[in-house]
C-alpha positions as CSV (number, residue, x, y, z in Angstrom):
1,X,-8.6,-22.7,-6.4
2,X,-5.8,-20.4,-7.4
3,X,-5.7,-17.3,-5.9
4,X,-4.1,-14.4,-8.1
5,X,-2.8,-11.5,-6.1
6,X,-1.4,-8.0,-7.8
7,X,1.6,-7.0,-6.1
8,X,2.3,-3.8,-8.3
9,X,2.9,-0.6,-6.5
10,X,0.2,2.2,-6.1
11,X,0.8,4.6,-8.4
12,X,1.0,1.8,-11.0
13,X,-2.1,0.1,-10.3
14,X,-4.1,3.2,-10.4
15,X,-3.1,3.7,-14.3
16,X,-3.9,0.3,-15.6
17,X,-6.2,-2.8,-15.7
18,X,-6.2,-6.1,-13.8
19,X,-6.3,-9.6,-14.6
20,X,-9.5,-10.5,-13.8
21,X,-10.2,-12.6,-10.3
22,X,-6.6,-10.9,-9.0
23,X,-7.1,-8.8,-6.0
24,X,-4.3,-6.2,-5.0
25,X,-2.2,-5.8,-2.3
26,X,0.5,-3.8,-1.0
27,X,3.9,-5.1,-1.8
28,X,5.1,-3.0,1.2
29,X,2.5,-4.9,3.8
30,X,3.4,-7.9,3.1
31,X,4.1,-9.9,6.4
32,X,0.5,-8.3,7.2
33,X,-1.5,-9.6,3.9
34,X,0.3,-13.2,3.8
35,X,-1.2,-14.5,7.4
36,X,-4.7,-14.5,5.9
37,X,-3.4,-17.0,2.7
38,X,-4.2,-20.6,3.2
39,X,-0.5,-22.4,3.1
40,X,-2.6,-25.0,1.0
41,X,-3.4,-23.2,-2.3
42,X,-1.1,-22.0,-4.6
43,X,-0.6,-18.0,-5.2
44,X,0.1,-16.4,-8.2
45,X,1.8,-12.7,-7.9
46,X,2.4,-10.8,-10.6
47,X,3.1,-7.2,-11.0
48,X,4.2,-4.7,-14.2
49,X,7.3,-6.0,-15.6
50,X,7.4,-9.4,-13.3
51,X,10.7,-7.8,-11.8
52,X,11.7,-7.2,-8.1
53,X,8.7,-6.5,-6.8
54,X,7.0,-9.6,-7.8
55,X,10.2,-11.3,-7.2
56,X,10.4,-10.2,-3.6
57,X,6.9,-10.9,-2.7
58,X,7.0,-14.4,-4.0
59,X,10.1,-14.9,-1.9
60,X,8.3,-14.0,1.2
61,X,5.8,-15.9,1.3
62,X,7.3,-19.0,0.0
63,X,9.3,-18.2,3.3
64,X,6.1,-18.2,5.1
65,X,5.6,-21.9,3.9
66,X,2.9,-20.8,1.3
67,X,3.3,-22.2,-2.7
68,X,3.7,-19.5,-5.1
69,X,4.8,-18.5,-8.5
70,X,4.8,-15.1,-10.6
71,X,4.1,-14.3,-14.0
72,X,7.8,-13.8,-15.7
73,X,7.3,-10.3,-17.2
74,X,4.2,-9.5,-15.0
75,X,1.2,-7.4,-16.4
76,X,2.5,-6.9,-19.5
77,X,3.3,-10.3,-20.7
78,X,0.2,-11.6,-20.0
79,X,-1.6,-8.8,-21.9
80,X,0.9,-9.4,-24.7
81,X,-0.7,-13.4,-24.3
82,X,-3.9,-11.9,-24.7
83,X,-3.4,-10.5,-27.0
84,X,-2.3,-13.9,-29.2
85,X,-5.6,-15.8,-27.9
């Protein structure tokens, strides 16, 4: 199973929705957070525009060994796909 992982700062996650099934964490915490992902599922970050911060996160843990990707254009392309369906 996928696991889909908001990486979006604070401030910004406390003024808008999720995807469903994501579960935040803290861009900042990191090396702390990725220890408890299984190196055998693949990760999907995303977080508001799909820039730096997602960017960074993703680079981290595929450091770490562990398969990930993020959503180009974070939160707000994929409500911009929603939007289409």
């Amino acid at each position: 199973m996928l696991s889909i992982i908001d990486v979006r700062r604070k401030e910004d996650y406390d003024a808008d929705k999720m995807i469903p099934g994501s579960v935040r964490r803290d861009p900042e915490k990191t090396q702390e957070w990725s220890k408890e992902l299984p190196k055998d599922k693949e990760v999907v970050i995303y977080c508001v525009r799909g820039g730096s911060v997602s960017k960074s996160v993703a680079e981290q843990l595929a450091n770490s060994q562990i398969p990930v990707r993020y959503i180009e254009g974070g939160l707000a392309a994929w409500e911009a796909d929603e939007e289409k369906i």
